[in-house]
C-alpha positions as CSV (number, residue, x, y, z in Angstrom):
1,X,-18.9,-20.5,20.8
2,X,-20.5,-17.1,20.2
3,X,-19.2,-14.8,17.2
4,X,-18.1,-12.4,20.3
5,X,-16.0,-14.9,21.9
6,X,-12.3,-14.4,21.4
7,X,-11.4,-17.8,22.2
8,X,-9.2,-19.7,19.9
9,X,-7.3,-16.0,19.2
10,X,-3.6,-15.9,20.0
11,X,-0.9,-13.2,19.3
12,X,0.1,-15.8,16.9
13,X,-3.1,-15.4,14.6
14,X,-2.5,-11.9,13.9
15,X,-1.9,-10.2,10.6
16,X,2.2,-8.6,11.0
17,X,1.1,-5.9,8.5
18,X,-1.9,-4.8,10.4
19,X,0.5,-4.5,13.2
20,X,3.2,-2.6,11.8
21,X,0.9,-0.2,10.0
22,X,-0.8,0.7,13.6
23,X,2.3,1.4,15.0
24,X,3.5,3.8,12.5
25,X,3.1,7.4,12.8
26,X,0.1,8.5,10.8
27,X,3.1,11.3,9.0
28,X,4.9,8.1,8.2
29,X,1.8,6.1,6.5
30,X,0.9,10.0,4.9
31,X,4.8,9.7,3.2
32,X,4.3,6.2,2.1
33,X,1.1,6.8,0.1
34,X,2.2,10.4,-1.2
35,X,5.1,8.2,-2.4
36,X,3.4,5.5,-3.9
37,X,1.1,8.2,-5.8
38,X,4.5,9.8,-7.0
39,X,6.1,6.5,-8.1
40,X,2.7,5.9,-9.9
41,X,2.6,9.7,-12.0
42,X,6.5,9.1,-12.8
43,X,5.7,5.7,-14.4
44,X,2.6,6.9,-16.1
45,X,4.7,9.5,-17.7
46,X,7.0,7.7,-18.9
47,X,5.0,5.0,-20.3
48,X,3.2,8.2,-22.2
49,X,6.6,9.3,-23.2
50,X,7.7,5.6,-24.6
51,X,3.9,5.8,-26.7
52,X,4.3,9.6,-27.5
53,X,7.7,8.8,-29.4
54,X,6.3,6.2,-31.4
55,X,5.9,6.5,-35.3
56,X,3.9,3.1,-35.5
57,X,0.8,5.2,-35.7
């Protein structure tokens, strides 16, 4: 066997994720990131908000 050969591969071998994420609209994958990068900002801020309202300094 060659490292070209595709023998051995099945549907069955495949990665679902990989598979979803090509179906998906490239709008769709652009929303799920921009909304990952907003879930991210909201928890920094309020993790700078829990610090900021701290007297243990």
């Amino acid at each position: 066997m060659t490292y070209d050969s595709t023998e051995g591969l099945d549907s069955n071998n495949l990665d679902i994720d990989k598979d979803a994420a090509i179906d998906m609209k490239k709008n769709e994958v652009k929303d799920i990131k921009v909304r990952q990068r907003i879930d991210d900002l909201l928890e920094k801020k309020r993790l700078k908000e829990l610090l900021d309202d701290t007297d243990d300094w």
